[in-house]
N, C-alpha and C positions, 0 to 999 in steps of 0.2 A: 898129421898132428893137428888137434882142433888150435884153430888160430889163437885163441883167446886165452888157453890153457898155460902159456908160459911165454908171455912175448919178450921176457930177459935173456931168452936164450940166443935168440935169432936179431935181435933190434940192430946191433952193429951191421951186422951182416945184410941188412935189406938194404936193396939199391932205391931209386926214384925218390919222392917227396916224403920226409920226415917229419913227425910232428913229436912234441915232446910225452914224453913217456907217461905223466897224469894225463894229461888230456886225451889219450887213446885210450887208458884204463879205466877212466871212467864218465857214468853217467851223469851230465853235467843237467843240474836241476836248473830251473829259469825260471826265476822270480817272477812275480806278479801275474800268475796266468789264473789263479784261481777262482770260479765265480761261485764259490760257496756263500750262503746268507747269512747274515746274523740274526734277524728276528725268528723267532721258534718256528710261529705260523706258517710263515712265508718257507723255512724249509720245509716244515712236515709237506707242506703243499708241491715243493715242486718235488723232493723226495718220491713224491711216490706217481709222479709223470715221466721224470729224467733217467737217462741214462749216466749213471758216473762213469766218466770219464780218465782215462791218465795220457796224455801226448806224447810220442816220441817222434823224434827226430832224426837223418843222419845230416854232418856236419861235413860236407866233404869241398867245398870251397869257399871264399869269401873271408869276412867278418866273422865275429863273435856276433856282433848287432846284426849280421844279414843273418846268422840262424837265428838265430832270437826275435827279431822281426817276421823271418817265414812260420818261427812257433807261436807267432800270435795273431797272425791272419788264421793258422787251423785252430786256434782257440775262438778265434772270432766265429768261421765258419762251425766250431762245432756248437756252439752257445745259438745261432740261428738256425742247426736241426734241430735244437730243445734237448741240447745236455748239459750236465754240468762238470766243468771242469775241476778236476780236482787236483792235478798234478801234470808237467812240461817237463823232459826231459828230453837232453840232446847228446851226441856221440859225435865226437869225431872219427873220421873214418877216410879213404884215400876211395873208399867205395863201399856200397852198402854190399851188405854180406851176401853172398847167392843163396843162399839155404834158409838164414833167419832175419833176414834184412840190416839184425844187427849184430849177427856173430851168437853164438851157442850160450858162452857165459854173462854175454850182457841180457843174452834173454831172460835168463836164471833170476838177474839183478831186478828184471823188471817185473818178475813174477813176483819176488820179496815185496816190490813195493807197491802191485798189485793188491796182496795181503794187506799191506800194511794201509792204504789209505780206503780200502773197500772197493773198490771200482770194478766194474761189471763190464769196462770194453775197453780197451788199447784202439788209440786211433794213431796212424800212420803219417809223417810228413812227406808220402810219396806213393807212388803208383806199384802193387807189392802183385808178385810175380802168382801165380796159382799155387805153386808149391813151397813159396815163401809164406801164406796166408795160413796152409794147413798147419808148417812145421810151427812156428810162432805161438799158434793158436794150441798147439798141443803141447807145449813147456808153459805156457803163461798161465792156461785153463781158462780164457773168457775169451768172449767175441771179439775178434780183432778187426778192425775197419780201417781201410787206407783212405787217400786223401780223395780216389776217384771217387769212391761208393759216397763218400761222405758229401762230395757237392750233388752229384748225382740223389740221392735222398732231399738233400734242400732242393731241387727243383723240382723233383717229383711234387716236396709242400706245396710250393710256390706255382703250378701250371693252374693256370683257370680254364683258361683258353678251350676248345677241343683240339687243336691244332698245337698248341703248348704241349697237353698230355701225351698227345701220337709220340711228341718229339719225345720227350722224358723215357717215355717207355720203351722206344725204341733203342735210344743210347743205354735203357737200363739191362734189356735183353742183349743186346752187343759185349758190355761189360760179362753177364754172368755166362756167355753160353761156354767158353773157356774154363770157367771155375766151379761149373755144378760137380758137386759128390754126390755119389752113390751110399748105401747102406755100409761102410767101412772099403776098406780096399782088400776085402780076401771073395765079400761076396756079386757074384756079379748078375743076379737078379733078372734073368732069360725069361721070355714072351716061350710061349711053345712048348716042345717037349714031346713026349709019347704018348702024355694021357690024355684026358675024355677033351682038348678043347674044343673039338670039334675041327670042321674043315681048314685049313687054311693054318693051322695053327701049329704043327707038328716039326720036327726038327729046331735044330738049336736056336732058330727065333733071333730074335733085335733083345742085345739087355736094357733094363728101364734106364739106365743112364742117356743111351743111343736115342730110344723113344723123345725122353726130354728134350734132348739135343731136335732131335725131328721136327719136334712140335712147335719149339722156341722158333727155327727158322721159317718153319711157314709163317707163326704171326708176324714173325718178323717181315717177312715179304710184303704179308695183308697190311700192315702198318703203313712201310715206302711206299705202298697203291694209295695209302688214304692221306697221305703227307701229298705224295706228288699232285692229287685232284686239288688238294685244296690250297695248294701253291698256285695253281694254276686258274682262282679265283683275285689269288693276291695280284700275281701279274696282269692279270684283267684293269684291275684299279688303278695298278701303276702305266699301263697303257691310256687308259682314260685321260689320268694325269698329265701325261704326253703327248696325246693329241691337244689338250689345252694349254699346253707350253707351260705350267707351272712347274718353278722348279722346284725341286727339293732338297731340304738337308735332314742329313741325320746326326743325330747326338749319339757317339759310341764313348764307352771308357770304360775304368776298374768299375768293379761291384763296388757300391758304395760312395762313389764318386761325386756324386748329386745328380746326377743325369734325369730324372724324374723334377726334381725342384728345380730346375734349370728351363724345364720344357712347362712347366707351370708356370714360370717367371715369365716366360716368352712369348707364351699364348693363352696365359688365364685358365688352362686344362684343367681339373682338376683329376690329374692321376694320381693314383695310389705313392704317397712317400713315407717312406718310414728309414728308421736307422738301422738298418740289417742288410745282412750281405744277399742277394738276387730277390731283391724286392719285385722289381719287374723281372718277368718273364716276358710274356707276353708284348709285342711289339706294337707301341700306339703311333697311328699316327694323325694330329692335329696339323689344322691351321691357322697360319700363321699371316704379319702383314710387317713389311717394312714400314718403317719411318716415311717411306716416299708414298705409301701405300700401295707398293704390289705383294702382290698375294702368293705365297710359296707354302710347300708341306712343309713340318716338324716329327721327326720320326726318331720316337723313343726306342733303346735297343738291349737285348740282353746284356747285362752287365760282364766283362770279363774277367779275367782270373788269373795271376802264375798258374804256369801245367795247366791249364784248360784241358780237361780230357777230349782224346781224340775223338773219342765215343760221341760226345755233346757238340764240337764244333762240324761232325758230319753231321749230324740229328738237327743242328738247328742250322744250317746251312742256307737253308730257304728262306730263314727268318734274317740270317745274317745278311741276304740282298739286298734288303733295304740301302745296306750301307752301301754294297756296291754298287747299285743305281742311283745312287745321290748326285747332286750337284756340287756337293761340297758337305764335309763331316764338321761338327765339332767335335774336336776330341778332349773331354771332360777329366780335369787329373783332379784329385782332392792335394789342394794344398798343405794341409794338413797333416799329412800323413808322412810317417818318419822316411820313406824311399820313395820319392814321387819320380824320383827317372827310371825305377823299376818297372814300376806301375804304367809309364808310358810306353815301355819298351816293350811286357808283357804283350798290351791291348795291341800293339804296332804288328804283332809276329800272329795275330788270328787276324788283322784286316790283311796282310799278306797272302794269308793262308784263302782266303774267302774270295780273294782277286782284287782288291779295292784300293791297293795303293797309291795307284793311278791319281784318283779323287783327289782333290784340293781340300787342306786341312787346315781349319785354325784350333790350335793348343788353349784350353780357357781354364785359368787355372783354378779351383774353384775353393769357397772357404777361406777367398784369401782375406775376411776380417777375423778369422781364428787361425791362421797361418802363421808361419814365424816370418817376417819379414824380409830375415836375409834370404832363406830358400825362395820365395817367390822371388825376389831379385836375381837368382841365380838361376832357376828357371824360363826367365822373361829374356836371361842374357843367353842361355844356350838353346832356348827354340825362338826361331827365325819370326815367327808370326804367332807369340803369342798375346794373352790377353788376361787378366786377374779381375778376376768378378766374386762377387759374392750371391749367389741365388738366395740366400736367405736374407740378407738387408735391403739388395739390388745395388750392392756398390757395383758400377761397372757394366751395369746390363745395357744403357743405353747405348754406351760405345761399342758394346759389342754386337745392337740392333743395326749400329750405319754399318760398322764392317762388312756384317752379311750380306744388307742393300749393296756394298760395293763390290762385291765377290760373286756374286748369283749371276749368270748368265742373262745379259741383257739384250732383248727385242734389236734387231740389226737394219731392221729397213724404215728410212721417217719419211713420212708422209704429212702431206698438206690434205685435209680434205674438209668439203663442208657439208656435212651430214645434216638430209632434212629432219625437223622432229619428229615423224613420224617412223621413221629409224630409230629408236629410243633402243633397242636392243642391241643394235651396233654400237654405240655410243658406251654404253654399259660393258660389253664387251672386250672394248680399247681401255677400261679402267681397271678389268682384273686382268684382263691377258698381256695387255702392253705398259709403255711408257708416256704418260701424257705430257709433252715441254710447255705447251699454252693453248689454251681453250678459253674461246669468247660467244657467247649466246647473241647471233645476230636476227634479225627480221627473217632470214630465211630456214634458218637451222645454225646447228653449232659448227662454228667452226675450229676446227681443233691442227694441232701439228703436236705427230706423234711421232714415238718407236715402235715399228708392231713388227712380229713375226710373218714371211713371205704369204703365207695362206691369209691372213687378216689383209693385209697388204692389197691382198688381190681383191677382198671386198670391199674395200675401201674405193678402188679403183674410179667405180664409175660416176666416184662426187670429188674427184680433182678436179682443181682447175681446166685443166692439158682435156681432160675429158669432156668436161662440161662447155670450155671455150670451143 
């Protein structure tokens, strides 16, 4: 019996979780998601670039506000691939449908309103199975897109990089090699055969489905050769880095977080910021200088996501080290925004995934002079070591400049020494690499007493006292 067909008959009868009989029948519309325009121009104009859009949802735990809030992060995300939204809708459900994601007759419903508001593509609040995308797509009659393809396409916009794109393109052939269709499903479109192709070409042959399939995974191989080469540049710099003892942090959070204006605040950068969901891609990394004046990197990072496709978080894997070879993360929440323990918990479960839990974290809660006061107070009371800054005024940046002096891995060995001036490069040396306590310019050279790292240490040696006396 299709599930959808009569659920008066059986509702008493079902065991496990109930929900009341309208809220399973139907689809629930969600206010305020539409970005249609009012002035003429400005639609004729994006009219004929955008994709109209309609959203659906399933609703299968939580809130009414946690569905409502994950249908408007994919209206966010879908207004930053350049569509336009025309219409949200959600379903409750105990599970999305196996067949049509949302059960047979809600598809029907959604085709009606397909009709009814013009829209040329259904987009997905979830990750839809290969045979979920065809059946949906063949009751509805337009382009169906789930939540993967849909970030998956923003970053494709968004890669500048070469190393950006490998990635993109690689999580994009990962996604489709599952999902290519052939010329319908009766024909199956055979390489070979009896006649004239010549040598090599006779008998029942690879069908062109199989071929694609073929093809896809060698680039895809050729791809991981040219990600792995040029990882292996990255690691060069982060070695570099390492033999100079500078340490580094990385700024990881949501998409949209501030994490770019944060790293501009911090080091004068000027990266790329705007108000859209994976503005960066591409992984910067600037330096930076404590308040005491030592010098550390600043390492801006892919923005994260609820559901981050698995596809993406292996594809940018390499990029995500940054994080793991840090000295210490900040982790960037947008105060602002209606679930910011979401949003934490999200970003928490791909530094997991990447190895980097390890790392030492400060929570910076950000926007908190457009935040609502009480959540950043509730925030500040349930993380152990947070902090509320504003990147855009600089409420707060300076407290959160000593933090980082206080937190960054500090030089272990102090030394007395008196460095003649002709040593000017040594000297130089002990001010980006180490810690200086006091330095005085005497008739002989500087004498200084530092913190420096054992290798510095050692050069240092032969203008101590102990050595010299």
């Amino acid at each position: 019996m299709d599930e959808d067909a009569d659920w008066s008959t059986f509702d008493e009868e079902r065991d496990g979780e109930q929900y009341e009989r309208d809220e399973r029948a139907a689809l629930r519309r969600v206010a305020g998601l539409s970005t249609e325009l009012e002035d003429v121009t400005e639609v004729e104009y994006r009219q004929l670039r955008l994709e109209r859009v309609v959203l659906v949802g399933v609703w299968t735990s939580g809130t009414a506000q946690d569905a409502d809030n994950s249908l408007a992060e994919l209206a966010a995300l879908a207004e930053t691939a350049g569509a336009l939204v025309l219409e949200g809708v959600t379903q409750r459900r105990t599970k999305p449908d196996p067949a049509t994601y949302i059960g047979s007759g809600k598809a029907q419903e959604l085709r009606d309103l397909v009709l009814e508001t013009g829209a040329d593509t259904v987009v997905c609040d979830g990750e839809l199975s290969p045979g979920q995308l065809i059946k949906l797509e063949d009751v509805v009659k337009v382009k169906v897109v789930d939540r993967t393809a849909l970030i998956l396409d923003i970053f494709a916009q968004h890669a500048k990089s070469r190393e950006g794109k490998a990635q993109v393109s690689l999580a994009q052939m990962q996604y489709m090699l599952p999902r290519l269709r052939g010329w319908g499903q009766s024909l199956s479109r055979q390489m070979g055969g009896g006649g004239g192709g010549g040598m090599a070409t006779r008998g029942p042959g690879e069908t062109k489905i199989e071929t694609d399939r073929r093809r896809i995974r060698e680039k895809m191989a050729k791809m991981r050769r040219e990600i792995a080469d040029m990882k292996t540049g990255r690691e060069v710099k982060r070695e570099e880095r390492r033999r100079h003892h500078v340490p580094s942090v990385a700024i990881a959070g949501y998409t949209n977080a501030g994490k770019s204006s944060l790293l501009n605040r911090l080091t004068g950068a000027g990266v790329l910021v705007e108000n859209a969901l994976f503005a960066t891609l591409d992984p910067t990394v600037r330096r930076a200088e404590t308040p005491s004046g030592r010098l550390y990197t600043l390492a801006d990072t892919v923005g994260f996501v609820r559901h981050l496709p698995h596809h993406l978080v292996e594809a940018f894997r390499s990029t995500m080290e940054e994080v793991g070879e840090a000295d210490l993360i900040l982790h960037v929440v947008d105060g602002s925004h209606p679930a910011p323990e979401e949003q934490l918990a999200a970003v928490r479960e791909v530094i997991r995934e990447v190895g980097a839990s390890q790392v030492p974290e400060i929570v910076v809660i950000n926007k908190a002079d457009a935040a609502d006061e009480l959540t950043v107070q509730r925030l500040l009371r349930a993380e152990r070591r947070a902090i509320a800054v504003s990147a855009h005024s600089g409420l707060g940046i300076e407290q959160l400049q000593a933090w980082i002096d206080d937190e960054l891995p500090r030089p272990d060995v102090e030394v007395t020494a008196l460095v003649p001036y002709t040593q000017g490069g040594l000297v130089s040396r002990v001010h980006s690499e180490g810690e200086v306590l006091s330095e005085e310019h005497t008739g002989d050279g500087t004498l200084l007493t530092v913190r420096v790292h054992p290798d510095l240490a050692a050069q240092l040696e032969p203008f101590t006292p102990a050595t010299q006396g």
